[in-house]
N, C-alpha and C positions, 0 to 999 in steps of 0.2 A: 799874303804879302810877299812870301820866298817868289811864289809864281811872277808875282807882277816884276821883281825886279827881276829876275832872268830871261822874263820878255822883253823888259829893257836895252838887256845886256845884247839876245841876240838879234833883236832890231836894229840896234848901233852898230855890230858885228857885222851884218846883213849890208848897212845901209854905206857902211863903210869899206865893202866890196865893190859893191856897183859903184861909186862914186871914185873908187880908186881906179877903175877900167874909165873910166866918162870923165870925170873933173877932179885928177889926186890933188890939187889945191887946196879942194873942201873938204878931206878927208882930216886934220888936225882939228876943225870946227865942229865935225861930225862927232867924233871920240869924245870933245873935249864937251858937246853940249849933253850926252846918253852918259859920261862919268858925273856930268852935275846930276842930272835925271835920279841917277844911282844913289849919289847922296842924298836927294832931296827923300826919298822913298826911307831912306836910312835912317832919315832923322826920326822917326813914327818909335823909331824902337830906341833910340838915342833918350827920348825925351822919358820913357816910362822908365829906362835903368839908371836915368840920374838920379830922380824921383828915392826912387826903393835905395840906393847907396847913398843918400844922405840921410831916410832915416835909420838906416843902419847904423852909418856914423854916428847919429845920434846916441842910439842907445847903446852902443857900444862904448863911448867916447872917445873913441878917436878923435885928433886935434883934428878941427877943419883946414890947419894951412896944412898941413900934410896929404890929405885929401886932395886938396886943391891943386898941388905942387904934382900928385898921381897923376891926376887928370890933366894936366899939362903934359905934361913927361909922355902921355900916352894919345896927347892930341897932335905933338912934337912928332914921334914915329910915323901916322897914319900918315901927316902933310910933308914928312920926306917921302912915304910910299909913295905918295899917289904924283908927287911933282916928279919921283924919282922915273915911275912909268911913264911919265907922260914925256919927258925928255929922252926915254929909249924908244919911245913911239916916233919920235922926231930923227931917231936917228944918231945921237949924240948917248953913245953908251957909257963912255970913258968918262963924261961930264956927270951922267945919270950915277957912276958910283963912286965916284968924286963927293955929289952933293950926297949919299949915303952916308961915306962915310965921318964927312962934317955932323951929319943927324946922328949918330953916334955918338959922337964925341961930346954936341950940345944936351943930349940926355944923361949922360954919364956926370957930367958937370952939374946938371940939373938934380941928380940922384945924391947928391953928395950931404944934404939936410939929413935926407932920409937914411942915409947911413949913420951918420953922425948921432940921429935919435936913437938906432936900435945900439949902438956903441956904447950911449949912456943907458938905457934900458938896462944891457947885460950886466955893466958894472955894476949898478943900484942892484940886481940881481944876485951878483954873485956879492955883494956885499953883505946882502943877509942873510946869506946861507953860511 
C-alpha cells in the first residue's frame, strides 16, 4: 500500500514536470488530481483505524462526543494542511499562512470542550483525595 501511494506521488511529481516545460496551465490540475489519488489510497487505512478507535472508545468509555469533537479537530488540521499546500503550490504563500494560522485558531476554539472536561476531571480528582 506504502509502494502504491509513493508511485502516485512520483507519477504526479513526474508528470508535473513535463507538463510545467509543455503546458504549465495544467500543472495545478495535475497536483490537484495525484493529491485526490493520494487520498483516495488513504482512505483503505482511514476506514480500519476508525473501526479499532471506536471499539476502544467503547470499552474504555470514553464519551463518543469527545471522540467525535477529536476527530474533527484533527480532520480540521489535515483540510488546513492540504488547502494550505495547495495555495503555496499556486503561489500565494502569505494567503497559504494566513489560512494556517485561522486553522489554528478554529482548532484551539474547537479544543476548548475538551479542556473544560479534563478541568472537571481534575477537580472531581482532587476532590477525593
Amino acid at each position: 500500500m506504502i509502494l502504491r501511494i509513493c508511485f502516485v506521488a512520483i507519477v504526479t511529481a513526474i508528470s508535473a514536470v513535463i507538463l510545467k516545460i509543455n503546458k504549465p496551465e495544467y500543472v495545478p490540475v495535475c497536483l490537484t488530481a495525484g493529491g485526490v489519488l493520494l487520498l483516495v489510497f488513504a482512505s483503505d487505512y482511514l476506514s480500519a483505524s476508525l473501526e479499532f478507535i471506536k471499539q476502544f472508545a467503547q470499552q474504555t468509555g470514553i464519551d463518543s462526543s469527545l471522540l467525535r469533537l477529536i476527530f474533527k479537530i484533527v480532520g480540521v488540521g489535515y483540510l488546513i494542511e492540504l488547502t494550505s499546500g495547495a495555495v503555496k503550490d499556486l503561489g500565494f504563500e502569505s494567503l497559504a499562512d494566513k489560512l494556517v494560522l485561522c486553522g489554528k485558531l478554529i482548532i484551539f476554539l474547537m479544543a476548548v470542550p475538551i479542556l473544560k472536561t479534563m478541568f472537571t476531571l481534575i477537580i472531581s480528582l482532587a476532590d477525593m483525595a
